[in-house]
N, C-alpha and C positions, 0 to 999 in steps of 0.2 A: 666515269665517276663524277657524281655530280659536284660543281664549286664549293656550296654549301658542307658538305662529308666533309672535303678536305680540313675546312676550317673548324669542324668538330674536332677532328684526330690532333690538330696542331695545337687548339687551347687545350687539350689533354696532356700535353706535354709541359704547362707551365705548374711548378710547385706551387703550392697555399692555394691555386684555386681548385676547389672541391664542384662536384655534384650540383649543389644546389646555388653557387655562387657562380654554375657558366647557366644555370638558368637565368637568371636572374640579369646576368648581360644577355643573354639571346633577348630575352623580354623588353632587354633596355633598347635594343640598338634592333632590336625585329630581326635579325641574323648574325651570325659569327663572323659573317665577310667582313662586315662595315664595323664590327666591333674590335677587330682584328687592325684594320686601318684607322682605327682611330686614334686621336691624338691622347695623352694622357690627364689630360681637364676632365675632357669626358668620361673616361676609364672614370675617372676621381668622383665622380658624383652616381656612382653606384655605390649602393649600400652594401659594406662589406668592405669594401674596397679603401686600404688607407696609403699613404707614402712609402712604407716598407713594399709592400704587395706591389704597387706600381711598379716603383723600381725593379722587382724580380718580370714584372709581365715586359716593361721595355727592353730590358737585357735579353730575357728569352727571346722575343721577337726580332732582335736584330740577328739573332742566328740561328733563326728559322727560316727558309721559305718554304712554306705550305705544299707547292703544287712538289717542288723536292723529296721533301719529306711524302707525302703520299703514294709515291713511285717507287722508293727505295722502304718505304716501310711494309710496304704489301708484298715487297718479297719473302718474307718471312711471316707476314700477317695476311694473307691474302684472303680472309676470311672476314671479316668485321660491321657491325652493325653499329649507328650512330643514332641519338634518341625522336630525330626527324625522320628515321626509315619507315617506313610503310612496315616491313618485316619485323622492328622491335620488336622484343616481346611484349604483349599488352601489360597482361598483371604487373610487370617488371616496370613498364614508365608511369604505373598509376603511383608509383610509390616518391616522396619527396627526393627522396637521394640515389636515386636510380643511375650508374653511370653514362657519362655520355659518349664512351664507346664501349663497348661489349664485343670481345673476339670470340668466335667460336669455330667448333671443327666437328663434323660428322655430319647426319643426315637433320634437314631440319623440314617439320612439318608445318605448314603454311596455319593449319588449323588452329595447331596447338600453341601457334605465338598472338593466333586472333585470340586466344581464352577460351576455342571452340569444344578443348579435347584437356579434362578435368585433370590438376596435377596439387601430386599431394608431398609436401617435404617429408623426411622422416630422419630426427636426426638423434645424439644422444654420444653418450663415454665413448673413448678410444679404447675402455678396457670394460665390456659388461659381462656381466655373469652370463652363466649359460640360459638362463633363463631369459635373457635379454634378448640373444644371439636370437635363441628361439622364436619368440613371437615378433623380434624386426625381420624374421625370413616368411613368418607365415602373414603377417599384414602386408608386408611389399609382396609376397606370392598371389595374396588375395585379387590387391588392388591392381595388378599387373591383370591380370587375368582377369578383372571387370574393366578393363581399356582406359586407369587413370595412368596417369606417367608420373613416375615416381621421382623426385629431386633430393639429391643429397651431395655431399661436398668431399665422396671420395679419400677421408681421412681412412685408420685403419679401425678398427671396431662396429659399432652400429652403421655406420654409412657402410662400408665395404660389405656386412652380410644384407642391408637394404638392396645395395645396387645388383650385387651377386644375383638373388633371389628373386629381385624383378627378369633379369635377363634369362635367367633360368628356365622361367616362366613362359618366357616370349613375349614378355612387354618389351614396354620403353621407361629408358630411365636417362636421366641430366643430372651431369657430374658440374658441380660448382667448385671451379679449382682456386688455391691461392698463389696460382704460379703462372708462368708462360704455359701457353696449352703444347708446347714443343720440349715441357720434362713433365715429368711422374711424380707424383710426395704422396706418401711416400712409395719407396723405389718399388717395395713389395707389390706395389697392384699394377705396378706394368701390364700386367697381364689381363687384367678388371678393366684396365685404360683404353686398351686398345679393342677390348670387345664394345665397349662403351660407343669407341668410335667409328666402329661398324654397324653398329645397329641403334645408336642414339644419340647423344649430342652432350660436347663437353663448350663449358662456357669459362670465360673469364676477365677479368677489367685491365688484366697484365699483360702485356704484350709478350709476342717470342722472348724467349730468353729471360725473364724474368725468375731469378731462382729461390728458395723457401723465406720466407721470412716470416718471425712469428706478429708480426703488425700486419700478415697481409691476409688471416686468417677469421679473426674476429670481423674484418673489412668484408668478407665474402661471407659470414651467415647473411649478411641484409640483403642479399643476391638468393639466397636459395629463400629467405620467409618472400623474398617479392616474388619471384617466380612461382610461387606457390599457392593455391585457395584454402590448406588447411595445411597445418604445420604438426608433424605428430613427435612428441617425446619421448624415446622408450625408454632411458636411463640415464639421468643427469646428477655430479654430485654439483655441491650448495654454491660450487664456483666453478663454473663451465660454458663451454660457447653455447653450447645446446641450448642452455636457458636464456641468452644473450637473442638467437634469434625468436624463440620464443616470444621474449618479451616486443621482439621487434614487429614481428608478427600480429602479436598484438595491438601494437601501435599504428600499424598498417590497417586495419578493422579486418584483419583475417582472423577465421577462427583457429583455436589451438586444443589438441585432443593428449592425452598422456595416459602411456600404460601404468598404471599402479603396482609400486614393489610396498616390499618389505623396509621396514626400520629397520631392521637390525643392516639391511646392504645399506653404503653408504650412496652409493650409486645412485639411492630411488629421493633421498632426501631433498633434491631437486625439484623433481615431481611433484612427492607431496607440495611442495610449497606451492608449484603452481597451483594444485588442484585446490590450494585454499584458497587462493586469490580466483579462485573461478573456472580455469580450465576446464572441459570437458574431462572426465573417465570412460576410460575403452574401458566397457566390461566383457567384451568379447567378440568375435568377426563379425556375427551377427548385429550386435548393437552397434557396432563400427560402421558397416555398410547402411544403418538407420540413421546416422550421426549424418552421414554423406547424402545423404540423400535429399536433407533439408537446406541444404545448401543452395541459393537461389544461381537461377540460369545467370550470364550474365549478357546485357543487352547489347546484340551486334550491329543493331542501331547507333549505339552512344560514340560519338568517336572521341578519341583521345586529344587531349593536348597540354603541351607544358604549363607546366603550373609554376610560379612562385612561391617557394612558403616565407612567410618575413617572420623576423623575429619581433618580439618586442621587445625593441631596444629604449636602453638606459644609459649605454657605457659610450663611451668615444673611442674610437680604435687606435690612434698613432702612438702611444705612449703617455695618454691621458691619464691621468690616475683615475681608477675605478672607485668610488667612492664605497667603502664597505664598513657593515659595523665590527664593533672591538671582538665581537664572536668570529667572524668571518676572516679577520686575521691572525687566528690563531692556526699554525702549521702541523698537521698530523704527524705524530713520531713514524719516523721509520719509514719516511716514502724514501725511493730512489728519486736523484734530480728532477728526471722527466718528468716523473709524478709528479713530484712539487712542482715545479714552475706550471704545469698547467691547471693542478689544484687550486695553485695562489693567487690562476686567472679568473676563477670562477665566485660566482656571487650566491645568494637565492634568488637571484633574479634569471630568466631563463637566456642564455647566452648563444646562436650559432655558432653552430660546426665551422664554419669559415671563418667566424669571427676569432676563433680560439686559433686554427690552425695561423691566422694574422697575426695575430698576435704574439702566438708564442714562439714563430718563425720555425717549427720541426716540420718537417715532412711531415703531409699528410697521412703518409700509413701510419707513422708513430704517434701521432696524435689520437686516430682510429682506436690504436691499439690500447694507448696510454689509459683513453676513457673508457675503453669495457674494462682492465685491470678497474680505475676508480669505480665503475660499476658496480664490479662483483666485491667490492675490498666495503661496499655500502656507503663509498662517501660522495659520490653522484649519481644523479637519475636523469635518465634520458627523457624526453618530454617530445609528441609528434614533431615532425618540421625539423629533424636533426636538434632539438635543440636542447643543450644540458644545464643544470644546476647543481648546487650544492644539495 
């Protein structure tokens, strides 16, 4: 195992640092070994980075050692990619908040993590009509059987007849799970899981033993729109993940295609709205495989590398007061605390993801989670570069 891996896995384990806040030290310090050994001045002059944050980064490293942890974590993880791997998935590290480890388990094909081998998300309700069921078995049947690989997150409804229906097929398909890749959520696709990981590959940002949580869910669509070149919607109501990666997908300059329902299901109300805001419409397998088609190669020329996305910053992190107007301090009725406290952190000014999780000292996942609720509730907008506003 190379030095550098180790030191990915290990700042993985520190709270409030996010995705784009260990980029942004690899960037500062040109590797995670020396950022790792470094004193906390330095830590302190990375952006993002305030006196609460430190203090969690010093404590955790004093009861760390990396080369430990790396030995005793691969017993249970023995599977793991880190965002400096040759093998990362490509689509996956072009994205700003891609994590910086990714465990998986099944067969992995060299092609399909270069971009070489075309993969389509397909995602939508835990509960769709029959009509949904329908056409998510006969698109993922399709596109199976034209040699894309089908990605989806293994929940019960449209993703389970997705995955089902590729494998059917005799494609490939990539389950994006919100748990340790060593349990099942739910229990019912035990059986989906384990064909999954015979014939194709289950991914995850959670180590062994990680059990359901609903902050770790919203956290894993931005894993299936990255893994993904086109993102398809088959039934979303007006507050759902579905449209969450959607929009993320978006945000990502992937394209996004959506089957059209009925008004009268609530299910499709989703949809339409995409499809006002621009979406493509599948008006049938045939227009679908035209849709796909125009889809540009992607250059296996271009090599990959970490990026930085900076915010533009206004606010001071330690306990600054945020400077906001008399509109902006006024508090939405009826949020729960989580909600408030990170609503109350936010401005029209566009804030990172690391900046909030510093600030408002919750775990990463619940913060994750807390901003798609503000999200879908219309009282934040996600903006590229992880970054939110009022």
């Amino acid at each position: 195992m190379s030095q550098e891996r180790i030191y990915w896995l290990a700042w993985s384990k520190i709270s409030g640092v996010g995705a784009i806040l260990i980029d942004r030290i690899y960037q500062h310090f040109g590797n995670l070994e020396a950022a790792w050994n470094a004193d906390s001045e330095k830590i302190l002059a990375i952006d993002g980075v305030g006196t609460q944050l430190i203090a969690t980064i010093i404590a955790t490293r004093a009861k760390i050692d990396p080369h430990k942890l790396s030995i005793t974590h691969s017993i249970d993880n023995p599977d793991w990619w880190t965002r400096i791997d040759p093998d990362y998935p490509r689509l996956l590290a072009e994205i700003p908040s891609a994590p910086g480890v990714l465990y998986y388990r099944g067969k992995v094909v060299p092609a399909e993590n270069l971009g070489n081998i075309p993969t389509v998300g397909i995602v939508g309700t835990r509960d769709p009509s029959d009509y949904g069921k329908r056409w998510a078995r006969k698109i993922s049947a399709l596109l199976a059987s034209k040699g894309f690989t089908i990605v989806s997150g293994l929940a019960q409804g449209i993703d389970t007849e997705a995955h089902s229906a590729c494998l059917e097929a005799g494609g490939r398909t990539i389950a994006v799970v919100g748990t340790g890749l060593d349990l099942v959520y739910p229990p019912r696709n035990q059986a989906l899981a384990a064909d999954i990981h015979q014939h194709g590959l289950m991914v995850s940002e959670y180590p062994a033993g990680t059990t359901p949580d609903r902050s770790h869910f919203p956290a894993r669509n931005r894993i299936i729109a990255g893994l993904s070149r086109v993102t398809i919607v088959i039934e979303a109501p007006t507050r759902s993940g579905a449209l969450i990666t959607a929009h993320q997908a978006n945000d990502y300059g992937r394209d996004v295609y959506v089957l059209p329902g009925s008004l009268d299901n609530p299910n499709s109300l989703g949809c339409l709205g995409l499809l006002s805001r621009g979406a493509q419409p599948i008006l049938g397998l045939d227009h679908l495989l035209e849709l796909l088609s125009s889809i540009p190669q992607l250059d296996p020329s271009q090599q990959l590398q970490l990026f930085s996305f900076e915010p533009e910053r206004s606010q001071v992190i330690d306990g600054t007061q945020i400077p906001t107007t008399e509109s902006e301090q006024i508090t939405p009725p009826d949020l729960s605390p989580d909600l408030q406290q990170v609503w109350l952190l936010m401005t029209t000014s566009p804030t990172s993801f690391d900046e909030i999780v510093s600030r408002c000292q919750l775990p990463v996942a619940n913060v994750s989670a807390t901003l798609l609720e503000l999200e879908l509730l219309g009282l934040v907008t996600q903006l590229p570069g992880m970054r939110y506003q009022r």
